[in-house]
Biopython code that builds the backbone (N, CA, C, O; Angstrom):
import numpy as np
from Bio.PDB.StructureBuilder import StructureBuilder

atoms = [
    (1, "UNK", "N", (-25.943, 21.269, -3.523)),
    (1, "UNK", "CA", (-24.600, 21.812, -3.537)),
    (1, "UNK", "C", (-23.609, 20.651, -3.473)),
    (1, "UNK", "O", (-23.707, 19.790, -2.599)),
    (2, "UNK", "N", (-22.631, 20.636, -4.429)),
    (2, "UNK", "CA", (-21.578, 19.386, -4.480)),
    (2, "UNK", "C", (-20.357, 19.661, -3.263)),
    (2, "UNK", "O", (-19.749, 20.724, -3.148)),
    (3, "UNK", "N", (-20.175, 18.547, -2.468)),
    (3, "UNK", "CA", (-18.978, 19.014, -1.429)),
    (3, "UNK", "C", (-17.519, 18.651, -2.262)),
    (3, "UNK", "O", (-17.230, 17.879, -3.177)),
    (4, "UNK", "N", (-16.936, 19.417, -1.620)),
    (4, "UNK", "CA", (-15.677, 19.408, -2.429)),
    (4, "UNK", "C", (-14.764, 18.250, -1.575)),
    (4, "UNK", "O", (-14.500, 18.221, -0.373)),
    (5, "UNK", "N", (-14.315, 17.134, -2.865)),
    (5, "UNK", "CA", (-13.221, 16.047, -2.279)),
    (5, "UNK", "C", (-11.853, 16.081, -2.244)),
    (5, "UNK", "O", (-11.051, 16.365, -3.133)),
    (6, "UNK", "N", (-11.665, 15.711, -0.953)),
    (6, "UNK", "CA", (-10.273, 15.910, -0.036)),
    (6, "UNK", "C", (-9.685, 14.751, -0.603)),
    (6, "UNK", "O", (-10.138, 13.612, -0.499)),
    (7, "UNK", "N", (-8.338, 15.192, -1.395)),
    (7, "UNK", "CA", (-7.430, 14.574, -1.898)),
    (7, "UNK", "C", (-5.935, 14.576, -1.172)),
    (7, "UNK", "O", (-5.710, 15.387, -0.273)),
    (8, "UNK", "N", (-5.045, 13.740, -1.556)),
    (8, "UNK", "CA", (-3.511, 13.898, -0.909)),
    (8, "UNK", "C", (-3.171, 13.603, -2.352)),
    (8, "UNK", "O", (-3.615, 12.742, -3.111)),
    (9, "UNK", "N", (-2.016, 14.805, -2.574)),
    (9, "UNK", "CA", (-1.589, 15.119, -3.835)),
    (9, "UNK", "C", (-2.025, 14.360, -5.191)),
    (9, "UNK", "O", (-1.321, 13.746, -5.992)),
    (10, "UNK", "N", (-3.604, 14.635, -5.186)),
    (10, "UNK", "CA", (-4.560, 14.595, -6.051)),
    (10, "UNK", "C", (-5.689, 13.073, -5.921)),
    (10, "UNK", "O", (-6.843, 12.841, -6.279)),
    (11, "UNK", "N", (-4.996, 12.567, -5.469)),
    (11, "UNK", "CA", (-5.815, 11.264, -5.123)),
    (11, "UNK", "C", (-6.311, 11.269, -4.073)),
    (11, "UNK", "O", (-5.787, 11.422, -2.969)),
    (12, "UNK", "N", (-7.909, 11.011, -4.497)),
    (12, "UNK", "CA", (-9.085, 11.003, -3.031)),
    (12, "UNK", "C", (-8.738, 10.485, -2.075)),
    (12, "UNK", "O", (-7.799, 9.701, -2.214)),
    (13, "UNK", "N", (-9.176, 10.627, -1.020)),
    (13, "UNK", "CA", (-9.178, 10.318, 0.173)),
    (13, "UNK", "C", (-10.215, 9.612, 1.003)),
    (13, "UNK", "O", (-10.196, 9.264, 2.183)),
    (14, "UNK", "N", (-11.050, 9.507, 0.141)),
    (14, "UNK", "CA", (-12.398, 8.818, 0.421)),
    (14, "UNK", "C", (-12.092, 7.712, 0.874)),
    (14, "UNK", "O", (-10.905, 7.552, 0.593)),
    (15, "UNK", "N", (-12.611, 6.524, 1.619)),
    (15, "UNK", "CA", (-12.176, 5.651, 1.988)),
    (15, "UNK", "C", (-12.143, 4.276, 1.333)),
    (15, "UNK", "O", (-11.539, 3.294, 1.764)),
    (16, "UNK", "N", (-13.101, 4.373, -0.098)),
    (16, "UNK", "CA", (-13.290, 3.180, -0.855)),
    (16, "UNK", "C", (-12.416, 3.295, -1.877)),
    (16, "UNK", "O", (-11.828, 2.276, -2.237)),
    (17, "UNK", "N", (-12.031, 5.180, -2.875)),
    (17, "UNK", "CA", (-11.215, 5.419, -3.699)),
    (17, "UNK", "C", (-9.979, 4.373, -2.676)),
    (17, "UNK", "O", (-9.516, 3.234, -2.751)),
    (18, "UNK", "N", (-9.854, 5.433, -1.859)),
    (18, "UNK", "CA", (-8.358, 5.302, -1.367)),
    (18, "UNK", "C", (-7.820, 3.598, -1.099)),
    (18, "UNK", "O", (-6.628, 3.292, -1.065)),
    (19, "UNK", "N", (-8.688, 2.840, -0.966)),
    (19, "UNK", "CA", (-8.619, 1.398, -0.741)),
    (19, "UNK", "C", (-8.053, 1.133, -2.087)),
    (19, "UNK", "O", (-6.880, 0.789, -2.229)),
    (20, "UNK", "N", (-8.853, 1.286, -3.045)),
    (20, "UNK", "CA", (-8.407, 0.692, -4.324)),
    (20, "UNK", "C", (-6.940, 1.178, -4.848)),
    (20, "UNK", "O", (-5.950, 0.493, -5.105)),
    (21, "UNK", "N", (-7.138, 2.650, -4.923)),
    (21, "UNK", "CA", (-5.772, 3.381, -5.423)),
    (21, "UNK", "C", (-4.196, 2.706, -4.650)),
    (21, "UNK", "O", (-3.229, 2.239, -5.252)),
    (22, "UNK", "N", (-4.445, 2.916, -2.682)),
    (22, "UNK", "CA", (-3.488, 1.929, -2.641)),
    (22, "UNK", "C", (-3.068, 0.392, -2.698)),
    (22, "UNK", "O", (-2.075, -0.250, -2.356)),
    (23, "UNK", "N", (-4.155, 0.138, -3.225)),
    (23, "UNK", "CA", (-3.583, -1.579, -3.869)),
    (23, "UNK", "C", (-2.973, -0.800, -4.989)),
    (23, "UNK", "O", (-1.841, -0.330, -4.876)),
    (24, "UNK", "N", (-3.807, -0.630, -6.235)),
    (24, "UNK", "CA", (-2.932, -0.528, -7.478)),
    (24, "UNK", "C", (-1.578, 0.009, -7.147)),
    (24, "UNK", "O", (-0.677, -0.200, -7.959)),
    (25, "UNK", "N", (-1.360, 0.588, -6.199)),
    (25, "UNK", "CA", (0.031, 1.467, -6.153)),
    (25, "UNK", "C", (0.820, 0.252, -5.174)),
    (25, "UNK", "O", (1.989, 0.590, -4.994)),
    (26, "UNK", "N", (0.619, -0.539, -4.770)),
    (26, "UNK", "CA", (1.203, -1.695, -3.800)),
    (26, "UNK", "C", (1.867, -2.741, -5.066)),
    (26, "UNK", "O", (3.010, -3.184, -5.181)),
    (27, "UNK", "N", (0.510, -2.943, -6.039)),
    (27, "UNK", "CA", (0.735, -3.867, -6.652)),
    (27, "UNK", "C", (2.289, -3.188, -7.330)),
    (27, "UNK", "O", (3.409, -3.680, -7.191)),
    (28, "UNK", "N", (1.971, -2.103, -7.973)),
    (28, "UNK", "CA", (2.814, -1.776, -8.705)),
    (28, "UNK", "C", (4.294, -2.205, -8.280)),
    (28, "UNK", "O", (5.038, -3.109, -8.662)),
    (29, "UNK", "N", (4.428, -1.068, -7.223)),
    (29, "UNK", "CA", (5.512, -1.454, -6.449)),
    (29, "UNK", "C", (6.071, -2.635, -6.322)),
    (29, "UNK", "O", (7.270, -2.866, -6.159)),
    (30, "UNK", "N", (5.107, -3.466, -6.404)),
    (30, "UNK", "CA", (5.882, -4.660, -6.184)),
    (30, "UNK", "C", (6.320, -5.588, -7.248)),
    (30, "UNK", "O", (6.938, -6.624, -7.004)),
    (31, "UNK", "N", (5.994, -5.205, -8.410)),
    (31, "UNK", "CA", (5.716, -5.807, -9.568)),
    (31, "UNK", "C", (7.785, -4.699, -10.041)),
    (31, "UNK", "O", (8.720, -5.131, -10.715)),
    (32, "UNK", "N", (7.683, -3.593, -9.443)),
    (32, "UNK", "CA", (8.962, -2.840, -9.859)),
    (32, "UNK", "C", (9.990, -3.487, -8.647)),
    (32, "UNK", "O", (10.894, -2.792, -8.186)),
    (33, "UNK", "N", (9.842, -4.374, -8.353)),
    (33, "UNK", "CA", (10.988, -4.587, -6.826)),
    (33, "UNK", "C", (11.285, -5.965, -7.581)),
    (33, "UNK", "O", (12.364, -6.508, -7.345)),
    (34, "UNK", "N", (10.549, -6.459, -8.318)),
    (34, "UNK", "CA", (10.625, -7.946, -9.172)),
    (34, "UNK", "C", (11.781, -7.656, -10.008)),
    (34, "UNK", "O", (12.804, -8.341, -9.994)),
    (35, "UNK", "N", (11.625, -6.770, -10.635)),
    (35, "UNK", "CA", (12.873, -6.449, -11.819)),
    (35, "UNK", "C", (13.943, -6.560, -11.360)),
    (35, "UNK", "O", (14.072, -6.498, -10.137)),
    (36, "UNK", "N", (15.138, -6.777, -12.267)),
    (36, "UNK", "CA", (16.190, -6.957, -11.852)),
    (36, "UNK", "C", (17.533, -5.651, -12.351)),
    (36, "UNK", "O", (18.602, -5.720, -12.957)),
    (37, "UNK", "N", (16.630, -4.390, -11.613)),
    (37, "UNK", "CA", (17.411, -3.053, -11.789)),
    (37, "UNK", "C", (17.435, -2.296, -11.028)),
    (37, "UNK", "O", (16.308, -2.102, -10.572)),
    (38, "UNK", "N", (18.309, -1.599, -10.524)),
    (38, "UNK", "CA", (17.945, -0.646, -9.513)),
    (38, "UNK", "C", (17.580, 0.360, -9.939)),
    (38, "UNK", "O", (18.018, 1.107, -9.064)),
    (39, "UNK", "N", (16.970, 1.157, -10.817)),
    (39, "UNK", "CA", (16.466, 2.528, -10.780)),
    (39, "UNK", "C", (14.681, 1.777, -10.529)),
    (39, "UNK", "O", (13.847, 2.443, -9.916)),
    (40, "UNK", "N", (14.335, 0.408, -11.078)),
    (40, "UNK", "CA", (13.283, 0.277, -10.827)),
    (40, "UNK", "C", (13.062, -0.047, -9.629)),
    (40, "UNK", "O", (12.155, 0.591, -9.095)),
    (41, "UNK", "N", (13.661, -0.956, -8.901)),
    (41, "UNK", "CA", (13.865, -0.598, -7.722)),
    (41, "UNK", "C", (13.430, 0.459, -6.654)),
    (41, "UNK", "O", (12.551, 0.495, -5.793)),
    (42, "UNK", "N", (14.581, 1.440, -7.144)),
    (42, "UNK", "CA", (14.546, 2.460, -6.154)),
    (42, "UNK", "C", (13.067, 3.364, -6.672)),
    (42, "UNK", "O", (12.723, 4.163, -5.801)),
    (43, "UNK", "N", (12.330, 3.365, -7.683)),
    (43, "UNK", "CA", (10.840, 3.493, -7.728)),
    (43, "UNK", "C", (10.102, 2.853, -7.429)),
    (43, "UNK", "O", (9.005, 3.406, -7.510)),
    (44, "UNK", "N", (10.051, 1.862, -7.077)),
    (44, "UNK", "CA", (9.471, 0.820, -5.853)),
    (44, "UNK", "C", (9.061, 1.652, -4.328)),
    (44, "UNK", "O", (8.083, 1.741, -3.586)),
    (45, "UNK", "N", (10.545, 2.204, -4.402)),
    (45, "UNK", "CA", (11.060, 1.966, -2.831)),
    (45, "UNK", "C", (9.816, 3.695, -2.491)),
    (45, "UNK", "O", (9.063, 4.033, -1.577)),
    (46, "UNK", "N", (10.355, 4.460, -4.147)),
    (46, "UNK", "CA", (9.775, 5.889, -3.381)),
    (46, "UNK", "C", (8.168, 5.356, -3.452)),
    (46, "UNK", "O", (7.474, 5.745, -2.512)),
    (47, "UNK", "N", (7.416, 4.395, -4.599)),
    (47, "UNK", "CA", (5.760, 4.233, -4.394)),
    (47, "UNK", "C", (5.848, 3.541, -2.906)),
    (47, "UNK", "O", (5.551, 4.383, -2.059)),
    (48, "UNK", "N", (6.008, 2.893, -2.613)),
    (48, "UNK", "CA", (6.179, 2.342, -1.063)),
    (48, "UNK", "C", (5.971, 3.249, 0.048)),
    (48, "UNK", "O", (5.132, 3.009, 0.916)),
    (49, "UNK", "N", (7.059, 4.785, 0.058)),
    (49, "UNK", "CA", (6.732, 5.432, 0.744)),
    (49, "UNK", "C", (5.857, 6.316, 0.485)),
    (49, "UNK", "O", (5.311, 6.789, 1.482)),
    (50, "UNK", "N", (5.407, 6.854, -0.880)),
    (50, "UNK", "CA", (4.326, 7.807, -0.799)),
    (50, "UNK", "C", (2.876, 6.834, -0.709)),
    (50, "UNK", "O", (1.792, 7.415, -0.646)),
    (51, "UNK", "N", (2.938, 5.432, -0.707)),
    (51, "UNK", "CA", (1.656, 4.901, 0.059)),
    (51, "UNK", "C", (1.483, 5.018, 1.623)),
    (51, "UNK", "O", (0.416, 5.179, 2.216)),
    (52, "UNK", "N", (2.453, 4.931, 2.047)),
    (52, "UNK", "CA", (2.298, 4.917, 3.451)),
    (52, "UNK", "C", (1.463, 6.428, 3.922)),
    (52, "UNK", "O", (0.495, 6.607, 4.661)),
    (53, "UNK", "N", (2.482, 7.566, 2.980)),
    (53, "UNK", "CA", (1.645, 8.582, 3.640)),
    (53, "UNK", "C", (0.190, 9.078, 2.958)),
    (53, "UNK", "O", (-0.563, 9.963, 3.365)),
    (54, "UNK", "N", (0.039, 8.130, 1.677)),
    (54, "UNK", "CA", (-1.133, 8.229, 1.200)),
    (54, "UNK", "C", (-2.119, 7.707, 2.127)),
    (54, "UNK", "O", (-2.964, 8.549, 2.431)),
    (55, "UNK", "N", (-2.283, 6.416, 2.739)),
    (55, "UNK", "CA", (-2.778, 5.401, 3.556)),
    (55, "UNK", "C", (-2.943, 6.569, 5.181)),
    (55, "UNK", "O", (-4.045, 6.834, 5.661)),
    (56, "UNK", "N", (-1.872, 6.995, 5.654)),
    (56, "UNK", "CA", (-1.836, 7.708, 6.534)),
    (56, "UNK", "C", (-2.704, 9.271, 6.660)),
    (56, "UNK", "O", (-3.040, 9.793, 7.723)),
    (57, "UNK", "N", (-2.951, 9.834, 5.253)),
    (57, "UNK", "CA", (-3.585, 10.613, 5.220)),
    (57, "UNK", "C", (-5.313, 10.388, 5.270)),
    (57, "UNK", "O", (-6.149, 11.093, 5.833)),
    (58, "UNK", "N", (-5.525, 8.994, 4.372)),
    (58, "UNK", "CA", (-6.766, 8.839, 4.707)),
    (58, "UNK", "C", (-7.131, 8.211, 5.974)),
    (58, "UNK", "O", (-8.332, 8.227, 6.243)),
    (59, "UNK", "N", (-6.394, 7.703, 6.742)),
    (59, "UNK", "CA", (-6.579, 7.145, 8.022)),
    (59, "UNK", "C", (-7.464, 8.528, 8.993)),
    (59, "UNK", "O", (-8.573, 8.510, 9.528)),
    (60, "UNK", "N", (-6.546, 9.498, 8.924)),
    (60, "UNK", "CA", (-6.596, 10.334, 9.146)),
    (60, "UNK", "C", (-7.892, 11.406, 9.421)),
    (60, "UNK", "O", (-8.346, 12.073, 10.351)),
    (61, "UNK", "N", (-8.276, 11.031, 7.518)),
    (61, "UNK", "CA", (-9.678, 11.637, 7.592)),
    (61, "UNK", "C", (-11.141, 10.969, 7.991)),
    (61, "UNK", "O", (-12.282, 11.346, 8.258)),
    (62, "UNK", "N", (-10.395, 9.753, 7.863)),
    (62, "UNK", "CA", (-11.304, 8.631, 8.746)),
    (62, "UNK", "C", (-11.377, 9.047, 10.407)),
    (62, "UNK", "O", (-12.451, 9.400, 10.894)),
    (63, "UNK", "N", (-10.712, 9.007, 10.844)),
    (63, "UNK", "CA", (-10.748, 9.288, 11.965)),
    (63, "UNK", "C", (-11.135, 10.912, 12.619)),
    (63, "UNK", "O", (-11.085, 11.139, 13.827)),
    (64, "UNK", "N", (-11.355, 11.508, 12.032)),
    (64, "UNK", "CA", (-11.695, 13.141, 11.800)),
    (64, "UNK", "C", (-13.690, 13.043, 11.415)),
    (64, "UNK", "O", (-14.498, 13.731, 12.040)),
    (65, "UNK", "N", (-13.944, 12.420, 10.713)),
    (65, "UNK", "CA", (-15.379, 11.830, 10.385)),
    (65, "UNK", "C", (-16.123, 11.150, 11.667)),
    (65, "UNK", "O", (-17.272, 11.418, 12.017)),
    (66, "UNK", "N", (-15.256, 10.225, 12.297)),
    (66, "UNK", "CA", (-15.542, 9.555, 13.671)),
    (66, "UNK", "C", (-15.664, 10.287, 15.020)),
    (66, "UNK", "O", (-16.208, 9.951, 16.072)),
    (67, "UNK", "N", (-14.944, 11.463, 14.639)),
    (67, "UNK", "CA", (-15.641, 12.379, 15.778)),
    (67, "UNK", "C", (-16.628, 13.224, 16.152)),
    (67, "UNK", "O", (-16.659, 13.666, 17.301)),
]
sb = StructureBuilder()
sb.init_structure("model")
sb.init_model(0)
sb.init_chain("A")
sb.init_seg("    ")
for serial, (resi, resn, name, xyz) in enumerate(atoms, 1):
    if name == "N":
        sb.init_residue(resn, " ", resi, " ")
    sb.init_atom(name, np.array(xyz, "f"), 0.0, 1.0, " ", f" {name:<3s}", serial, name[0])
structure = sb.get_structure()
């Protein structure tokens, strides 16, 4: 029987996905904070915060596994 994977608004949560996904999304971000515009910018600013609660969600299920 296949278990079904726990995502945060679609991206796994697994702890090796989730490692990789938030680099690429770090890198990004930061690669959009380089430019010299603010709408790219301010898409920086929102990947920035939906890593945190991406990062925060898998913390999460990490710690839910550990008990």
């Amino acid at each position: 029987m296949s278990q079904k994977i726990k995502t945060f608004n679609g991206l796994s949560i697994h702890p090796c996905d989730a490692f990789k996904n938030i680099s690429s999304i770090v890198e990004t971000a930061s690669l959009l904070s380089a430019v010299d515009d603010d709408e790219y910018r301010e898409i920086s600013d929102i990947l920035l915060a939906f890593v945190c609660n991406y990062a925060t969600a898998a913390h999460e299920l990490t710690l839910e596994k550990l008990k």
